[in-house]
C-alpha positions as CSV (number, residue, x, y, z in Angstrom):
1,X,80.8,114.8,74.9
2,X,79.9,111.6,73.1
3,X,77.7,109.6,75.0
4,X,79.8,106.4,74.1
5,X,83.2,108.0,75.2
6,X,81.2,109.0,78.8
7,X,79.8,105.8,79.2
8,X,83.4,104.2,79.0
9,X,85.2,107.0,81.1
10,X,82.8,106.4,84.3
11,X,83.3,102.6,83.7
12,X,87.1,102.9,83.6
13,X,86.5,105.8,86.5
14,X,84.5,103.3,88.8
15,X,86.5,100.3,88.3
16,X,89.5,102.1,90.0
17,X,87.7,103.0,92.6
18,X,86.2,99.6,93.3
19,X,89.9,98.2,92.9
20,X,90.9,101.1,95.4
21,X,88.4,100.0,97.9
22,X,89.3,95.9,97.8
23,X,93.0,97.4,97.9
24,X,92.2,98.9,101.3
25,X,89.7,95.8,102.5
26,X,92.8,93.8,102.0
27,X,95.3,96.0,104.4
28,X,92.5,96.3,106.8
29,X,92.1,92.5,106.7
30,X,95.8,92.2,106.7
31,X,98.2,94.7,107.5
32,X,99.9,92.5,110.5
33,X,100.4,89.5,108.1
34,X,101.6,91.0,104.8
35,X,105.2,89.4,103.5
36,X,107.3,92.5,103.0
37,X,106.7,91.4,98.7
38,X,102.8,92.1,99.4
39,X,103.3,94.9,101.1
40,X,105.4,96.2,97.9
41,X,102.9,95.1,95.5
42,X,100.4,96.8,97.6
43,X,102.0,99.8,97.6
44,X,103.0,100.0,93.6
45,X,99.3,98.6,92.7
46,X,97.8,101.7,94.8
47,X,100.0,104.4,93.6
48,X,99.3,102.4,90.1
49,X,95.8,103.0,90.6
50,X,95.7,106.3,92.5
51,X,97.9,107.8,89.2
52,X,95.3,106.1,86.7
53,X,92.8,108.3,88.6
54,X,94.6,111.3,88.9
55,X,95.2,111.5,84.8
56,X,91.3,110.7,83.8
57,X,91.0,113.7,86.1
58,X,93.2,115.8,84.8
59,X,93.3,117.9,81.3
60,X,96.2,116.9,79.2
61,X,96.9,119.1,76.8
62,X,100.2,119.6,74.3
63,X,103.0,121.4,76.5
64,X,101.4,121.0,80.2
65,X,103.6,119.1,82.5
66,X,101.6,117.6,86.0
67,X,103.5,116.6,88.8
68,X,101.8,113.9,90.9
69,X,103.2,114.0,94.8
70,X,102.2,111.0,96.8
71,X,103.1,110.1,100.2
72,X,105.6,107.3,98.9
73,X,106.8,109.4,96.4
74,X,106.1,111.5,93.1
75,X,106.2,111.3,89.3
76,X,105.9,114.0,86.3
77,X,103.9,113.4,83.3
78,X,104.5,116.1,80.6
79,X,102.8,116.0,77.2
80,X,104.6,117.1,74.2
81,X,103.4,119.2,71.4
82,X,102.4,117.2,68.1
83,X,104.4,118.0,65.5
């Protein structure tokens, strides 16, 4: 693979995982003080991220459909043929 596209992938890669972990630090910090509006932007920024790295580790390929299951719910991503 090109060096330049593997360089970038692990830096996207690791930045989601460093966002993950300051996630968690937070609701550590804070799970018996978050406003029911941070605890919903909590939960849509980590499903957010946890999807980002489930696609980077994923093959997408024309005509495969994945079906991400989380514990607060699920969404289908399904690439189309190019034509």
């Amino acid at each position: 693979m090109n060096n330049d596209i593997e360089t970038i992938y692990e830096a996207i890669y690791n930045q989601i995982l460093h966002y993950q972990n300051q996630l968690e630090a937070i609701l550590c910090q804070n799970s018996d003080t978050l406003q029911e509006e941070e605890q919903e932007q909590f939960n849509r920024m980590s499903i957010a991220l946890q999807a980002s790295k489930d696609i980077l580790e994923n093959m997408l390929t024309p005509g495969k459909k994945l079906n991400f299951i989380y514990e607060k719910g699920m969404f289908s991503l399904e690439m189309f043929d190019e034509k």
